[in-house]
BALOBA-1460 file (C-alpha; in Angstrom, 3 decimals):
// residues 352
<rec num="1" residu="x" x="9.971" y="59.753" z="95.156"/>
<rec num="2" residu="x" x="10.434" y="63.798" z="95.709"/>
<rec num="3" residu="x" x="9.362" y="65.967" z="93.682"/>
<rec num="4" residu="x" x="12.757" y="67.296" z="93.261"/>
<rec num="5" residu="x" x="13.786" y="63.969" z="92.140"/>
<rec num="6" residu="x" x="10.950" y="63.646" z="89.836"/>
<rec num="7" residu="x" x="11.841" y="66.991" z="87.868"/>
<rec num="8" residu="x" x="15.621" y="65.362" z="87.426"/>
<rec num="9" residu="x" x="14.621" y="62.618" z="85.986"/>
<rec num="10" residu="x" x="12.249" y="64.186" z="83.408"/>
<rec num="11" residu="x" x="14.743" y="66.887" z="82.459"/>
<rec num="12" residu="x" x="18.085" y="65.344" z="82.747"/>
<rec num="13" residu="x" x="17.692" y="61.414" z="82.569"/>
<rec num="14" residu="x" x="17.325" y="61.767" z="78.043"/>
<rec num="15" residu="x" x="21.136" y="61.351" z="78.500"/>
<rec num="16" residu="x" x="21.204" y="58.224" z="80.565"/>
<rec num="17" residu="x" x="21.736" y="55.518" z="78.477"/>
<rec num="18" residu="x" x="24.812" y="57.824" z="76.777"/>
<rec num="19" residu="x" x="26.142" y="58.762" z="80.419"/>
<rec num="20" residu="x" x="26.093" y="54.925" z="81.815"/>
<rec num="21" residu="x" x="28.214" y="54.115" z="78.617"/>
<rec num="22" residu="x" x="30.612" y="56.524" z="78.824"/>
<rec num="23" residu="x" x="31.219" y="55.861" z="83.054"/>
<rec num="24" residu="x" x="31.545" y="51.965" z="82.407"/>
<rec num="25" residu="x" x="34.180" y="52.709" z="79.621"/>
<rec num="26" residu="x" x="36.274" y="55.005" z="81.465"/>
<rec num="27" residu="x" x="35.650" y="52.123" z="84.186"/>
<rec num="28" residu="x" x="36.771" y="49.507" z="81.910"/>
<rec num="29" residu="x" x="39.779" y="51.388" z="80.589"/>
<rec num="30" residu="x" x="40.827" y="53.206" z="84.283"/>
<rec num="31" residu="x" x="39.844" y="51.141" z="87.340"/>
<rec num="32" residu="x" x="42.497" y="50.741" z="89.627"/>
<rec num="33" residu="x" x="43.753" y="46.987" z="90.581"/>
<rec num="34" residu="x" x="42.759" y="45.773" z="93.685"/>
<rec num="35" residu="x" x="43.133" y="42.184" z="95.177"/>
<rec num="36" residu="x" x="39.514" y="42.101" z="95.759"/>
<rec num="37" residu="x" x="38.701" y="42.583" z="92.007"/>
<rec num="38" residu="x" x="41.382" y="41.056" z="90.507"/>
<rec num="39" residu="x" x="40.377" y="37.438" z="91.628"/>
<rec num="40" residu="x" x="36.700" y="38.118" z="92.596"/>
<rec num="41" residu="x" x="34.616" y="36.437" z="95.136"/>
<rec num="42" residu="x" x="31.854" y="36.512" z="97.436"/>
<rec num="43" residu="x" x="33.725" y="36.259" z="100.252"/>
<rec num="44" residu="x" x="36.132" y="38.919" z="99.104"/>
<rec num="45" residu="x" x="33.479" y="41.289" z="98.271"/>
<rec num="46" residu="x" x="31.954" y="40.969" z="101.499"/>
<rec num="47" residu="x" x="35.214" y="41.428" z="103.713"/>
<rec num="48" residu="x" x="36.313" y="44.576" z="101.505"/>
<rec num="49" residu="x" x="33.049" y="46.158" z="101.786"/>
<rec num="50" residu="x" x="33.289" y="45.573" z="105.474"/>
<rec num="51" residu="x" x="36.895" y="47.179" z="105.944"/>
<rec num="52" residu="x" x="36.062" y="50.000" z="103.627"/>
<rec num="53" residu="x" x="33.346" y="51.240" z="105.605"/>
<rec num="54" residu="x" x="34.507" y="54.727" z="106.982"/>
<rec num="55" residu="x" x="37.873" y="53.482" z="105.845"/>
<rec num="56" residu="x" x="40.249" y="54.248" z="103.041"/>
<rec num="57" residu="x" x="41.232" y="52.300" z="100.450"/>
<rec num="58" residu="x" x="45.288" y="52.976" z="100.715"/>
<rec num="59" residu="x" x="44.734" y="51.745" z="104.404"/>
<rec num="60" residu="x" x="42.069" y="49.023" z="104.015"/>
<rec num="61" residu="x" x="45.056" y="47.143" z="101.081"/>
<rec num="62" residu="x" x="47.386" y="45.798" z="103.946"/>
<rec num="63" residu="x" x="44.928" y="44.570" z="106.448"/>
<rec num="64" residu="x" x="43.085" y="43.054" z="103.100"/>
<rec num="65" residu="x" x="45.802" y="40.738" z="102.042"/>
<rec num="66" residu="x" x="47.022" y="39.757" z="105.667"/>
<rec num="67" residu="x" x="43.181" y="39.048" z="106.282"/>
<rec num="68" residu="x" x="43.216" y="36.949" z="103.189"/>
<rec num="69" residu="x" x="45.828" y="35.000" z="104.103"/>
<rec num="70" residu="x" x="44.594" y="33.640" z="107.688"/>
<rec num="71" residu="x" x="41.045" y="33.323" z="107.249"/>
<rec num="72" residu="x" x="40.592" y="32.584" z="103.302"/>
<rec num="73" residu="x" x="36.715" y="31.798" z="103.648"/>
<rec num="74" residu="x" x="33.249" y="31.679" z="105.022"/>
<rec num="75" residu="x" x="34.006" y="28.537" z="106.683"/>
<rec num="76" residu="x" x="37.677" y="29.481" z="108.430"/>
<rec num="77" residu="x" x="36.350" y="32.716" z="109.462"/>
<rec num="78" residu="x" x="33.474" y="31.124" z="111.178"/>
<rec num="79" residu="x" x="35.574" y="28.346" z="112.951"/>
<rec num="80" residu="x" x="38.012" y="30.782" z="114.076"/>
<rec num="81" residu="x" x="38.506" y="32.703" z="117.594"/>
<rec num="82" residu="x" x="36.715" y="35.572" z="118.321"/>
<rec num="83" residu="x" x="40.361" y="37.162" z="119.528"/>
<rec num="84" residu="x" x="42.205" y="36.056" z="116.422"/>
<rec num="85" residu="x" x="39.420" y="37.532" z="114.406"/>
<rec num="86" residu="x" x="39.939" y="40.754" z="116.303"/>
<rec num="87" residu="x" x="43.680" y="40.914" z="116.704"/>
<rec num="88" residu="x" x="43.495" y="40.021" z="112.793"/>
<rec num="89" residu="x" x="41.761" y="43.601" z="112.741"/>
<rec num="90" residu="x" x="43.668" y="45.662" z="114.675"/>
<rec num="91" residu="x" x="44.238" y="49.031" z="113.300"/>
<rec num="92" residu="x" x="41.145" y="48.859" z="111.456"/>
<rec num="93" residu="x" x="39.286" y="50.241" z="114.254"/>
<rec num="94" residu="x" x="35.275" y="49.504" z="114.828"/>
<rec num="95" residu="x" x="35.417" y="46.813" z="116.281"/>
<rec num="96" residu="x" x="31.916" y="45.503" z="115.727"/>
<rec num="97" residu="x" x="32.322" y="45.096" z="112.158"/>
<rec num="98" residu="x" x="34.642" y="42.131" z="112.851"/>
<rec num="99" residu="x" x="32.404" y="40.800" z="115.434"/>
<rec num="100" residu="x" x="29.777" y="40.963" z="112.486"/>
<rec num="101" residu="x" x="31.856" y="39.515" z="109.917"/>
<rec num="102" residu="x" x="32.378" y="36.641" z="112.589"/>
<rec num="103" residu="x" x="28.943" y="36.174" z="113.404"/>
<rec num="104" residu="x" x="27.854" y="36.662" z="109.282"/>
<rec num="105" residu="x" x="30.636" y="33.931" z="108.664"/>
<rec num="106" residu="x" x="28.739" y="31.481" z="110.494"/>
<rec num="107" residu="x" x="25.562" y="32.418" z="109.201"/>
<rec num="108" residu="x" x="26.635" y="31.784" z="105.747"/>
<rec num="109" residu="x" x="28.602" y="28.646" z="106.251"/>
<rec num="110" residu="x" x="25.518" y="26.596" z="107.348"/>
<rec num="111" residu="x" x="23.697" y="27.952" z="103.590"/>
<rec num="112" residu="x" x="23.303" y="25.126" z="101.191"/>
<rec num="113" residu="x" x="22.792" y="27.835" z="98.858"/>
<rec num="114" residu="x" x="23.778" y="31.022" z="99.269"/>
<rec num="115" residu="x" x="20.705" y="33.806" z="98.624"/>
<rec num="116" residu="x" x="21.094" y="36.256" z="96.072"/>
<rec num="117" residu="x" x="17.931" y="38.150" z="97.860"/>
<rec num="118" residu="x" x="19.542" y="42.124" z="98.593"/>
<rec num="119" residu="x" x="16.507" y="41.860" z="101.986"/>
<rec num="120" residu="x" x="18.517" y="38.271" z="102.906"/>
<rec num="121" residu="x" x="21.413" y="40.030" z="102.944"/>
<rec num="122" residu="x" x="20.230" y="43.006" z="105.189"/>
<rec num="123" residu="x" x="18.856" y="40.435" z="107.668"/>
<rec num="124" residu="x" x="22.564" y="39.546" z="108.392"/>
<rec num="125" residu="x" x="24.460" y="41.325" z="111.150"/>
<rec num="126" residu="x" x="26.465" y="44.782" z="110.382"/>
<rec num="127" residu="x" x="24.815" y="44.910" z="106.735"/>
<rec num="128" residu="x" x="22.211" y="47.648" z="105.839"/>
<rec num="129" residu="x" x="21.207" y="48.885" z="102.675"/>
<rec num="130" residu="x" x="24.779" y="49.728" z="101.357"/>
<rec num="131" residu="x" x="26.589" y="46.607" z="102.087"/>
<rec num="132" residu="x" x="23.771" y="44.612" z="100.813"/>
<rec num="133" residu="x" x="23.416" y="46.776" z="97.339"/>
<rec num="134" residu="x" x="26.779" y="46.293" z="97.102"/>
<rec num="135" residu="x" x="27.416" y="42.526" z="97.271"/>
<rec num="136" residu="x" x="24.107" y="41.580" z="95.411"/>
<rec num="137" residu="x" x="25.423" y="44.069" z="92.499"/>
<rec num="138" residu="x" x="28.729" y="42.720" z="92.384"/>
<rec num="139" residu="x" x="28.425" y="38.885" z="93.265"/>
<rec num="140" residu="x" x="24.673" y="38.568" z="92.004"/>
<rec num="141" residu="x" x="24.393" y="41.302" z="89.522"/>
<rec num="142" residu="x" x="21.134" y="42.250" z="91.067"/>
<rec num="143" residu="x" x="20.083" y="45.799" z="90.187"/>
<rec num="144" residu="x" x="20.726" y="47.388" z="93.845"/>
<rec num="145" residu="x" x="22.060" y="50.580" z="93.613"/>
<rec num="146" residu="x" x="24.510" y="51.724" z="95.938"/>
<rec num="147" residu="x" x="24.882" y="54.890" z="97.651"/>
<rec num="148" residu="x" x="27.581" y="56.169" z="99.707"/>
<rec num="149" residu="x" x="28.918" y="59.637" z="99.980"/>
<rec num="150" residu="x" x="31.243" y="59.193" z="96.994"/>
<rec num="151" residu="x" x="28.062" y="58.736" z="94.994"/>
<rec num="152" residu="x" x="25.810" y="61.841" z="96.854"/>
<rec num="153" residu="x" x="29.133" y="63.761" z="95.612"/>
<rec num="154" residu="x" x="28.847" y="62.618" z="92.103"/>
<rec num="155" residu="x" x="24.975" y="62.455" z="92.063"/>
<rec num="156" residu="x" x="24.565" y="66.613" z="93.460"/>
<rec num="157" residu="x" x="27.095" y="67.819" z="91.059"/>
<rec num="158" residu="x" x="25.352" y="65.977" z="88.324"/>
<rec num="159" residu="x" x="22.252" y="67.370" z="88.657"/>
<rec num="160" residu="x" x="22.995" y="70.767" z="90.673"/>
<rec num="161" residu="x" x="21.345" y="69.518" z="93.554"/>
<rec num="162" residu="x" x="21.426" y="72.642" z="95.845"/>
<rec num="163" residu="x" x="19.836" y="70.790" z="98.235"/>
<rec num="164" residu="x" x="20.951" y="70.786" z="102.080"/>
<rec num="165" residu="x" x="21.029" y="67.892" z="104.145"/>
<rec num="166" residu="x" x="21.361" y="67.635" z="107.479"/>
<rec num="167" residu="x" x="24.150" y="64.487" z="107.069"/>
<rec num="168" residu="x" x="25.507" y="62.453" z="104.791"/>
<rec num="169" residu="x" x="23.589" y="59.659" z="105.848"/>
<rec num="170" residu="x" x="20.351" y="61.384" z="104.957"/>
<rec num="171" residu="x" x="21.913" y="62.636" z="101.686"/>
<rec num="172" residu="x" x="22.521" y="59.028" z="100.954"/>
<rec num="173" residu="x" x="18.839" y="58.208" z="101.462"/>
<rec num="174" residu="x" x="17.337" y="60.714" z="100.226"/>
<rec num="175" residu="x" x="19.304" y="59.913" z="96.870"/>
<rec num="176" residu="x" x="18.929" y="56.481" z="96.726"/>
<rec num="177" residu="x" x="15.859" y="56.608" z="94.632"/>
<rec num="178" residu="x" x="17.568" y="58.686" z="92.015"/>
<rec num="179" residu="x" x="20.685" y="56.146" z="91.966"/>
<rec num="180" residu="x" x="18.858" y="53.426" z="91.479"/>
<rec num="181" residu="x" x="16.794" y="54.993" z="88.590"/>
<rec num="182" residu="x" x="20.188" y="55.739" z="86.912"/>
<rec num="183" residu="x" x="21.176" y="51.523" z="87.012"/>
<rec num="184" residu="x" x="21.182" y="49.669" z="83.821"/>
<rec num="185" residu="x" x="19.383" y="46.448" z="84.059"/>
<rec num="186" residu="x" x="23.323" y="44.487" z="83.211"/>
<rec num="187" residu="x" x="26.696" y="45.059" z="84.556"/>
<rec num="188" residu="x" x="25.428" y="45.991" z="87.608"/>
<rec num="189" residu="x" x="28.195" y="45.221" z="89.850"/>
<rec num="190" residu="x" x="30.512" y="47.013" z="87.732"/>
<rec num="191" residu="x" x="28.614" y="50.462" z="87.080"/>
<rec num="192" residu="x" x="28.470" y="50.285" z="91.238"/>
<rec num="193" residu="x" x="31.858" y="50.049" z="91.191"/>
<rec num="194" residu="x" x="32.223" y="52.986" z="88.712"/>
<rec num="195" residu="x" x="30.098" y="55.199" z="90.173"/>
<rec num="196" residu="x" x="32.182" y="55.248" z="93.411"/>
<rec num="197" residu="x" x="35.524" y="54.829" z="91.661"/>
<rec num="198" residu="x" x="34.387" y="58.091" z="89.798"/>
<rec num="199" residu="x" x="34.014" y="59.371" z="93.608"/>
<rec num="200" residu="x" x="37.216" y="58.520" z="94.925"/>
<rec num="201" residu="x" x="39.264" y="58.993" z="91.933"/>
<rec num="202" residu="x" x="38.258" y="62.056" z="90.333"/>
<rec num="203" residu="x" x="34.882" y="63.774" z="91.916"/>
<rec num="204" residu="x" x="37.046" y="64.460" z="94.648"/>
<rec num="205" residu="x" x="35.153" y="66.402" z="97.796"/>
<rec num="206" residu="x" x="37.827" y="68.843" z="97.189"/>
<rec num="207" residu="x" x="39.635" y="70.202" z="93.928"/>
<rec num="208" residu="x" x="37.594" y="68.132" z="91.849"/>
<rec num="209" residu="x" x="38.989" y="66.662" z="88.271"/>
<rec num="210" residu="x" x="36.753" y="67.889" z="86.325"/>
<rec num="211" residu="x" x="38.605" y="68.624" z="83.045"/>
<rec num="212" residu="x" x="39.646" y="64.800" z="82.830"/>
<rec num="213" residu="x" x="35.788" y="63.644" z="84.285"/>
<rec num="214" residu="x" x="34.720" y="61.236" z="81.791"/>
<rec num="215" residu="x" x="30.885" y="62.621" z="82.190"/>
<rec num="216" residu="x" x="32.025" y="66.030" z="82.290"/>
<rec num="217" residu="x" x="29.770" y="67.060" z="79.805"/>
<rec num="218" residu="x" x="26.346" y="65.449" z="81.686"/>
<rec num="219" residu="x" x="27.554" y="67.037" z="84.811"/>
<rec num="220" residu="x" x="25.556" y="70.578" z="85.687"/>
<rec num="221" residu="x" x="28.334" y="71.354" z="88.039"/>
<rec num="222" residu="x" x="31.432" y="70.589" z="86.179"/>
<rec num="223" residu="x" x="29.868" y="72.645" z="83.193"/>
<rec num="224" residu="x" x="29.346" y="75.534" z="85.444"/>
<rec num="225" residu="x" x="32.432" y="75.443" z="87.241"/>
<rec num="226" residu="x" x="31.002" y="75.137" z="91.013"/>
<rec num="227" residu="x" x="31.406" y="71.457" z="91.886"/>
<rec num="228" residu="x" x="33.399" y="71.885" z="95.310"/>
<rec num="229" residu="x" x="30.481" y="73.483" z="96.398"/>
<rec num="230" residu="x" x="28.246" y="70.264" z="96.309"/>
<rec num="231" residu="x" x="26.802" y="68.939" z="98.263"/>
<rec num="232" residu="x" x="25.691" y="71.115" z="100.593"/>
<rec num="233" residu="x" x="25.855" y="70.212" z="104.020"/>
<rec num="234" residu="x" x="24.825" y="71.525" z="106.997"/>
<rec num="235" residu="x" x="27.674" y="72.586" z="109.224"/>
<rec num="236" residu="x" x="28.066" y="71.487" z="112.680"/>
<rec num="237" residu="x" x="30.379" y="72.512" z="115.267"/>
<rec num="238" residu="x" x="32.510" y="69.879" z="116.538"/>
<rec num="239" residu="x" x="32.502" y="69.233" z="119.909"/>
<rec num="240" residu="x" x="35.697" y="69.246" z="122.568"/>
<rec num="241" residu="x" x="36.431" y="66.045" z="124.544"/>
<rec num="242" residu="x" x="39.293" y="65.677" z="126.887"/>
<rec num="243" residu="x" x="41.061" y="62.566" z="128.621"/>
<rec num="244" residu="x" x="43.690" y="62.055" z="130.995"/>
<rec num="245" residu="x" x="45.849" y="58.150" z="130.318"/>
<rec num="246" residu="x" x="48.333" y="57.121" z="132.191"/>
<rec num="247" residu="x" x="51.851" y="55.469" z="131.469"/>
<rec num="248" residu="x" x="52.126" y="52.826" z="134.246"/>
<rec num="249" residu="x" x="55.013" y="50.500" z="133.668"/>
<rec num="250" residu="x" x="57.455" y="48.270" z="135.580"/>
<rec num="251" residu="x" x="60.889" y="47.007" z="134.600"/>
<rec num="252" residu="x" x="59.244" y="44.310" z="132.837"/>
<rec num="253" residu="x" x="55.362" y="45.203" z="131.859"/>
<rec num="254" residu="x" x="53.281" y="47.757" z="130.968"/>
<rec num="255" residu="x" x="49.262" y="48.497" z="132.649"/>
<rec num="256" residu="x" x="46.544" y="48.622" z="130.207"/>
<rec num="257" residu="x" x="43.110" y="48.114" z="130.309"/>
<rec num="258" residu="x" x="40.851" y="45.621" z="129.066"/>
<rec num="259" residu="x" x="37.610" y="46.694" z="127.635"/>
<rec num="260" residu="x" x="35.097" y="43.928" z="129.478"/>
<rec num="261" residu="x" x="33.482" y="41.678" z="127.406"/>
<rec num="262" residu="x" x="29.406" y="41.826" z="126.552"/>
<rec num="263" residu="x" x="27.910" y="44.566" z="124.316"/>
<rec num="264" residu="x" x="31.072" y="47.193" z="124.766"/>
<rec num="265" residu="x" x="32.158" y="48.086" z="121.483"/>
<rec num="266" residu="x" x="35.982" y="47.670" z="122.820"/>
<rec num="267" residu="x" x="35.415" y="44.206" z="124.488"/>
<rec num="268" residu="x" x="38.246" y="42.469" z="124.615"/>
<rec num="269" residu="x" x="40.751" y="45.226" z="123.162"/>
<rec num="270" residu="x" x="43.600" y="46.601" z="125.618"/>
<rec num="271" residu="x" x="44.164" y="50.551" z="125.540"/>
<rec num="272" residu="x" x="46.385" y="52.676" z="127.900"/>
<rec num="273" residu="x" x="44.031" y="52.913" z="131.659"/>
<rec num="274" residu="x" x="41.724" y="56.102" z="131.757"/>
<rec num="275" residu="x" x="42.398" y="57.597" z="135.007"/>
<rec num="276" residu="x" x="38.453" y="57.902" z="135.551"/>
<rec num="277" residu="x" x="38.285" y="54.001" z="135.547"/>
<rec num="278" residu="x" x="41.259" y="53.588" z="137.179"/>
<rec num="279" residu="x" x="40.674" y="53.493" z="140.802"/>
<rec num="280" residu="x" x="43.250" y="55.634" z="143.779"/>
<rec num="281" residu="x" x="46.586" y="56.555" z="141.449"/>
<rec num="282" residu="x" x="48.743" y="58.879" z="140.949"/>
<rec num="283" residu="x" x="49.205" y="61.510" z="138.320"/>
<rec num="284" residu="x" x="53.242" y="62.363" z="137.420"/>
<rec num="285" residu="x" x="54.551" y="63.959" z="135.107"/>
<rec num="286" residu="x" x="53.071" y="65.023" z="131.292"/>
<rec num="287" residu="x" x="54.170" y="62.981" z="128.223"/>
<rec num="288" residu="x" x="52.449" y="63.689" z="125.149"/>
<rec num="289" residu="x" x="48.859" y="65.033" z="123.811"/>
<rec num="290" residu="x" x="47.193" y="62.797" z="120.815"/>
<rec num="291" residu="x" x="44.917" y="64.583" z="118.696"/>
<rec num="292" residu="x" x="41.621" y="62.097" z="116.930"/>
<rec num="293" residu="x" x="38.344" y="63.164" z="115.201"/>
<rec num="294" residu="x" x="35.566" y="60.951" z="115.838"/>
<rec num="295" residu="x" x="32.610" y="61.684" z="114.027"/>
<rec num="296" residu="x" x="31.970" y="65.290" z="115.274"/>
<rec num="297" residu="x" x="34.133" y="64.802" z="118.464"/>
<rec num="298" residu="x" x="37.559" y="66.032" z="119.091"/>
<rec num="299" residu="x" x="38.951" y="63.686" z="121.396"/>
<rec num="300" residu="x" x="42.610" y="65.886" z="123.229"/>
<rec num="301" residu="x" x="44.071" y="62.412" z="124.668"/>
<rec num="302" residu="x" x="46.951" y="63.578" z="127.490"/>
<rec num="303" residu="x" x="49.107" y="60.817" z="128.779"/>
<rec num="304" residu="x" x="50.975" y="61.158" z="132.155"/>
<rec num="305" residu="x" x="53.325" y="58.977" z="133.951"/>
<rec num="306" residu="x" x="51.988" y="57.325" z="136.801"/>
<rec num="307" residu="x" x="51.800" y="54.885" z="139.859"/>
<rec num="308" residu="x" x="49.196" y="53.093" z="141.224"/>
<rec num="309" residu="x" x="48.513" y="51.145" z="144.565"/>
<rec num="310" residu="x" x="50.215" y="47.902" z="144.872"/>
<rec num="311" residu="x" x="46.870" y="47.075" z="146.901"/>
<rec num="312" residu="x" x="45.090" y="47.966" z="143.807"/>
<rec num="313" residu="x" x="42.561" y="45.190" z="142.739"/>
<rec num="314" residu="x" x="43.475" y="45.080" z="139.535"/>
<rec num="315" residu="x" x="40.672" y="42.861" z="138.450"/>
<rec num="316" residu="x" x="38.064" y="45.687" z="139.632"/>
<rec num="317" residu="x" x="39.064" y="47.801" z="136.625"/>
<rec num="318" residu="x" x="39.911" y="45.685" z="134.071"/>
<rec num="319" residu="x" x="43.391" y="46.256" z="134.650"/>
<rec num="320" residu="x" x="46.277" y="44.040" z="133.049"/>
<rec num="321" residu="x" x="49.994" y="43.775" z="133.733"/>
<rec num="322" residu="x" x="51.256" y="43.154" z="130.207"/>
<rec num="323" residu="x" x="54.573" y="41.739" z="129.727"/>
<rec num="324" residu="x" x="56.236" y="43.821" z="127.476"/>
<rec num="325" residu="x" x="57.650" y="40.184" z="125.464"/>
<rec num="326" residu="x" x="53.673" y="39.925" z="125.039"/>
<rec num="327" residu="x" x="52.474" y="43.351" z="123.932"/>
<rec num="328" residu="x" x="52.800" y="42.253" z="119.985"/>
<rec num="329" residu="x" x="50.619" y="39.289" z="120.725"/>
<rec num="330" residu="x" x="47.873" y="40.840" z="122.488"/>
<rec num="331" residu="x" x="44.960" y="43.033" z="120.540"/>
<rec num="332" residu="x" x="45.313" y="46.911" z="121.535"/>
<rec num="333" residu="x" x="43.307" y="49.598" z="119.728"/>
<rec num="334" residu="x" x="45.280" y="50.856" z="116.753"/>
<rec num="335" residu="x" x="45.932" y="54.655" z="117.779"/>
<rec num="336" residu="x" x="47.065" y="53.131" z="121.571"/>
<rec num="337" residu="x" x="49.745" y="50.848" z="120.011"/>
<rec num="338" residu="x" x="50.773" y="53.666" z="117.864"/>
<rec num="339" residu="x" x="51.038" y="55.795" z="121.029"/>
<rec num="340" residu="x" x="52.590" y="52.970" z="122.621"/>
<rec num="341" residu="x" x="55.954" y="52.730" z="120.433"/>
<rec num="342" residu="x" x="56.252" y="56.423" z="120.200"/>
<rec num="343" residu="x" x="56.308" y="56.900" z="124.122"/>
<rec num="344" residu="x" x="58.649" y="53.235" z="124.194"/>
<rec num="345" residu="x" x="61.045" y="55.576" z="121.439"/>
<rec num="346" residu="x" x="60.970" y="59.000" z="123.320"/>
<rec num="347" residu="x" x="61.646" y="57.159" z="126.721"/>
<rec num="348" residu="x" x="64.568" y="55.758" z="125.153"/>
<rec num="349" residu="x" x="65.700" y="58.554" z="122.954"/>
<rec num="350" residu="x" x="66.213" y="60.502" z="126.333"/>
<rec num="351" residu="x" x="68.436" y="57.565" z="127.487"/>
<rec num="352" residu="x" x="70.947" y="58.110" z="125.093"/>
């Protein structure tokens, strides 16, 4: 442990015992409902914490329950298709966490037993430290303390940390000593819980509730009046990315592409064709500019109408005729199929 972390804890961690008390009532009296702590399980824990990763909560709820609902275990998630299991995630985005959950699923269906062990549970695929805190915690009531950026949020205004990182995912490690020294040895799962519904609900990254915060009066930052200044990141400039699609259609299908199967994050999932992979075509008219922020990328997405070859071997570039009966039943990537409608709606709007 730092030394930074080190002088926290011997000047501010006298309070402890008082703060944990006063988070897990507030907990206990304000936690929002949510169908995954309602009627706990394992394998509810584990599919939330999955679908909340880079995700929010308002948007995780609907996919949640309709997830639920078709694959209600370990054992049916497992058996199942790996394109149900990924059409059962569409809109979700990142892809590979279904693929894990898949390939998890069958993992833990052949347990006698199932380990409460947090290392177990980071042996298992698309779970690291987080994931694993977080469902030994909750399910086990192992002392694993989680830490995602809600808590580096609460955690640097607590203690003032002026500190800058370089990203939140070495803000998160370097604070993961200091949240675990803050876990009581019971309730485990629930102060978790707290600390990040504290996050989310009031320590917000921006215009911050600190006059209803129910540790207010532990907090360095709330006291002083500075806590949208915390933490400290470094800034990085966002870098430009732009892409031509193309709106190929006939009376009675639409081209897409088909991301090929193997280690590509979008096997398997349909998208309008990128006229780089796309093979001799023609570029018409403009239709519309999408806008999406990936990480530190600004992805400018323009979509043209086009033609292509009837020569064309399809086949060569992943390239689908899609009847447009079947484009509900089919898994395309969530921003495409809201693109998809929109252009379907404008197209007809300037019909009528």
């Amino acid at each position: 442990m730092n030394n930074l972390l080190t002088k926290h804890i011997l000047e501010d961690l006298s309070n402890r015992e008082r703060f944990r008390q006063s988070l897990l009532e507030w907990y206990d009296e304000n936690q929002r409902e949510l169908p995954w702590r309602t009627d706990p399980s394992l394998y509810k824990t584990v599919i939330s914490e999955f679908m909340l990763q880079q995700t929010r909560v308002s948007t995780v709820l609907p996919y949640f329950q309709k997830w639920i609902i078709k694959f209600p275990d370990f054992p049916s998630l497992a058996q199942a298709k790996e394109e149900d299991i990924l059409k059962g995630w569409e809109g979700l985005g990142y892809y590979s966490r279904a693929r894990n959950l898949h390939k998890l699923s069958q993992i833990i269906s052949t347990q006698e037993s199932i380990p409460h062990d947090v290392n177990f549970w980071k042996s298992l695929p698309g779970i690291g430290p987080y994931i694993a805190a977080a469902v030994t915690s909750i399910s086990f009531n192992q002392k694993e303390a989680v830490c995602d950026g809600n808590v580096v949020r609460v955690l640097t205004r607590f203690f003032g940390n002026g500190e800058k990182f370089k990203d939140g995912a070495y803000a998160q490690k370097k604070l993961q000593p200091l949240a675990h020294v803050l876990m009581p040895d019971d309730r485990t799962g629930d102060y978790n819980q707290a600390f990040m519904e504290l996050g989310a609900t009031v320590c917000h990254r921006q215009s911050p509730l600190c006059t209803t915060c129910p540790v207010l009066k532990f907090c360095k930052c709330g006291q002083r009046g500075d806590a949208e200044n915390f933490p400290v990141m470094e800034k990085k400039k966002k870098t430009v990315q732009e892409i031509d699609r193309l709106w190929i259609k006939s009376s009675n299908a639409l081209l897409l592409q088909k991301g090929k199967m193997g280690n590509n994050r979008l096997a398997g999932i349909y998208e309008l064709p990128l006229n780089t992979k796309l093979g001799p075509y023609i570029k018409g008219k403009f239709i519309s500019l999408k806008k999406r922020t990936i990480g530190q990328v600004l992805y400018q997405e323009s979509i043209y109408w086009g033609s292509i070859s009837k020569t064309l071997e399809l086949d060569e570039y992943s390239l689908e005729w899609v009847q447009w009966k079947d484009i509900e039943e089919i898994t395309i990537s969530g921003p495409h199929r809201k693109w998809i409608k929109e252009i379907i709606q404008s197209i007809e709007s300037d019909h009528t």
